[in-house]
Phi, psi and omega in degrees: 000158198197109178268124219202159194233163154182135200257094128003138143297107172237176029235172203310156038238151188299312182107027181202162184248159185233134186223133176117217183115157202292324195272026166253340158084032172238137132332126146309126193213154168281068207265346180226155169229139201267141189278135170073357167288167197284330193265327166299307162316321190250034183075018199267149190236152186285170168064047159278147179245145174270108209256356185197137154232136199033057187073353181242133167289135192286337155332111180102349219265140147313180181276297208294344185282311186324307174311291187298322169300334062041254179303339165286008176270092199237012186250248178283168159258119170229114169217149170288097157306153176229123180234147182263098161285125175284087179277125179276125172251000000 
């Protein structure tokens, strides 16, 4: 696994969709990317799980709080990522 932070331009829209969240009993992720949106340009990847958005953890956090925390984000997006690195050995 590998953490990685990265800060959005706004304002919205990002350029990405998001799926799970506690009443999904899933991690937050990153499940679609708009070709060519502000999160694709800055590398973000689908099924990256979201560990912060703007400094507060997504531990615990609902689909829709995610959103709304998310959507109170009208300057930069600044959020922490986790991506499932793949090692060829």
């Amino acid at each position: 696994m590998s953490n990685y932070s990265v800060s959005l331009v706004g304002p919205a829209p990002w350029g990405f969709r998001l799926q799970g969240g506690k009443d999904f009993n899933m991690p937050l992720a990153i499940s679609r990317l708009n070709d060519g949106g502000k999160a694709a340009r800055a590398h973000v990847g689908i099924g990256d799980v979201v560990l912060t958005i703007d400094g507060i953890s997504t531990d615990g956090m609902t689909h829709l709080e995610a959103q709304n925390k998310i959507k109170a984000c009208t300057g930069n997006l600044n959020m922490t990522l986790q991506r499932d690195v793949k090692t060829d050995w």
